[in-house]
C-alpha positions as CSV (number, residue, x, y, z in Angstrom):
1,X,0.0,0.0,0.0
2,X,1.2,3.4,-1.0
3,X,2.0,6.4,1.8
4,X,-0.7,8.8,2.0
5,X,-0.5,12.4,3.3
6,X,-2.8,15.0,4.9
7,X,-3.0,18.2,6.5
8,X,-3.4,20.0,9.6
9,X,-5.2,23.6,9.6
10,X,-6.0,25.5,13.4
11,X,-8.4,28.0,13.7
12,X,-9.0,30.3,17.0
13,X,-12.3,32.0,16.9
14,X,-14.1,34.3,19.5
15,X,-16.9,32.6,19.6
16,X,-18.3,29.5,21.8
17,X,-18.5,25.9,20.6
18,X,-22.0,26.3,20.0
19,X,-21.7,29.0,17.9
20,X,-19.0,27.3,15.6
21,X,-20.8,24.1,15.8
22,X,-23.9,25.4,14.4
23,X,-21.9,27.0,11.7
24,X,-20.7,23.7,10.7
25,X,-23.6,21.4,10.6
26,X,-26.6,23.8,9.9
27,X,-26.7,23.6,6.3
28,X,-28.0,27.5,5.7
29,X,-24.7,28.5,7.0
30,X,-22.6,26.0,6.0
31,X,-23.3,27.3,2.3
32,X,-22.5,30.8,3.6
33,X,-18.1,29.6,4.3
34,X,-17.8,26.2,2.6
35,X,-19.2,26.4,-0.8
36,X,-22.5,27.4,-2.1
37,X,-24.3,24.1,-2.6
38,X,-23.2,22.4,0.3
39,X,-25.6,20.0,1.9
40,X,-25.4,18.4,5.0
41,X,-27.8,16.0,6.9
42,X,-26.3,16.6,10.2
43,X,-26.2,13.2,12.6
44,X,-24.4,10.5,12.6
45,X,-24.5,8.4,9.4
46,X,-25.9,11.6,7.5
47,X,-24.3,12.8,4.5
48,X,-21.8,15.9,3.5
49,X,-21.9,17.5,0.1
50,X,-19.4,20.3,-0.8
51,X,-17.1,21.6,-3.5
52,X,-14.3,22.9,-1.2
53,X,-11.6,23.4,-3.3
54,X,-14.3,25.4,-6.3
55,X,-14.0,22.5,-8.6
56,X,-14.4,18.9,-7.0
57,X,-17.5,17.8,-5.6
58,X,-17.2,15.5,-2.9
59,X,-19.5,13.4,-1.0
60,X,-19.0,11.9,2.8
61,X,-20.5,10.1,5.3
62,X,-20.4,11.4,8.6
63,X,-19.5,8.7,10.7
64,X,-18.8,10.6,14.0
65,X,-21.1,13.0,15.5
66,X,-20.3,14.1,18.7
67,X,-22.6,17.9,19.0
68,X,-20.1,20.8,20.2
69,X,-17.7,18.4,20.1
70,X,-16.4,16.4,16.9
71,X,-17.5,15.9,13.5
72,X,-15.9,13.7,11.4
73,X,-16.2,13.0,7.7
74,X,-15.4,9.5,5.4
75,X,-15.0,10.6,2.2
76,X,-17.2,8.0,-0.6
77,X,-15.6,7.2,-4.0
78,X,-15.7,9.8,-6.6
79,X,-15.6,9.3,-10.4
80,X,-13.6,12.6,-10.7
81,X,-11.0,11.9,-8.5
82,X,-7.8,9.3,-9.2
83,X,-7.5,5.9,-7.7
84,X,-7.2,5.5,-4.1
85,X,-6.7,2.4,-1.9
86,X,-6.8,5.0,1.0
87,X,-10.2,6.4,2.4
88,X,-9.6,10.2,2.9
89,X,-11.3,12.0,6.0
90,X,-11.6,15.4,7.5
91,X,-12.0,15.3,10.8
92,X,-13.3,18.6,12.5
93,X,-12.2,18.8,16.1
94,X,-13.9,21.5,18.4
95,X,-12.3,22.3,22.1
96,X,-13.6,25.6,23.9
97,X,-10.9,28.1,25.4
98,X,-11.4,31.0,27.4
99,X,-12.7,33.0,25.7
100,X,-13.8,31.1,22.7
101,X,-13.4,28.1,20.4
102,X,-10.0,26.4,19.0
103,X,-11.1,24.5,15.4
104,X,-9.2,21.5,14.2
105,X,-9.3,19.8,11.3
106,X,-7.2,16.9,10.2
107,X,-7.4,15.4,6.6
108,X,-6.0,12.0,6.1
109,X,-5.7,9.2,3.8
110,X,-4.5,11.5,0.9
111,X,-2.7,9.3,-1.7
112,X,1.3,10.2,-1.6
113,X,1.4,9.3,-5.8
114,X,2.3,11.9,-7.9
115,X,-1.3,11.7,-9.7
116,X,-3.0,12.8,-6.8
117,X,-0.4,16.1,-6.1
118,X,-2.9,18.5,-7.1
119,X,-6.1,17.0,-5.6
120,X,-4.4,17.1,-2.3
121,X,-2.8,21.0,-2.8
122,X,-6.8,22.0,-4.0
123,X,-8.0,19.8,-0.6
124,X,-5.5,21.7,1.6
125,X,-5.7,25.4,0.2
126,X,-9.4,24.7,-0.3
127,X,-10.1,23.9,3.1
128,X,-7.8,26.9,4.2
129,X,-9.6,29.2,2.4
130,X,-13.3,28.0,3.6
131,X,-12.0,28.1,7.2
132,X,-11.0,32.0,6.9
133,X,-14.7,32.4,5.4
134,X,-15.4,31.0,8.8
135,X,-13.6,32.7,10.9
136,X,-14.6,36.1,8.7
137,X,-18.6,34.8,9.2
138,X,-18.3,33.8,12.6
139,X,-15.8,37.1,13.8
140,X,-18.8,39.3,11.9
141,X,-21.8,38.0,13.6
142,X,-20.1,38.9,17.2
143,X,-19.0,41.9,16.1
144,X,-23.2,43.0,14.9
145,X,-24.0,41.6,18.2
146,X,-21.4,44.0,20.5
């Protein structure tokens, strides 16, 4: 079996766990930072739609949901991606700090073969990008409600 790679992206918000939460598993705002006709069906074995990186759609299943907590996503097949033997996941991780939240997410299973080099750099800037569209959505509600 080949190596795979992932990434690592950290993201400190001023905003509590239920706030960041909601904006990751209410659909309505989900399409506001992660792509425009993202769906999700937000329990455990629901699904995620989402073209993160502008161009790929994909399509999980969430397979943990843990509310204010953890939400984690098991990529399925997709006809416009290359080959895998690998299953890729993002895995959201939520821990509250004085005074807000701390937003982890860890992609996995990326194939390490040269085909799949621009996949994973659209996955990883792709992801980057949506999480400052968080941060920008989440930072601008608080600031409307001071």
């Amino acid at each position: 079996m080949e190596k795979s790679r992932g990434y690592a992206h950290r993201l400190d918000l001023s905003a509590d766990v239920e706030t960041v939460w909601n904006a990751l598993t209410d659909a309505s705002r989900l399409a506001q930072w992660c792509s425009p006709d993202a769906r999700i069906s937000a329990r455990a074995g629901g699904l995620f739609r989402a073209c993160v990186d502008r161009v790929t759609e994909l399509e999980a299943c969430i397979d943990v949901f843990e509310p204010g907590r953890r939400l984690r996503l098991i990529y399925l097949p997709s006809a416009s991606l290359p080959p895998a033997d690998s299953t890729l996941v993002d895995d959201f991780i939520l821990e509250p700090v004085r005074p807000g939240t701390i937003l982890r997410l860890l992609g996995s299973g990326i194939p390490g073969s040269p085909e799949w080099d621009v996949q994973y750099l659209r996955l990883r800037t792709g992801w980057q990008a949506a999480l400052m569209r968080l941060k920008a959505l989440i930072q601008g509600a608080n600031a409307e409600r001071s």
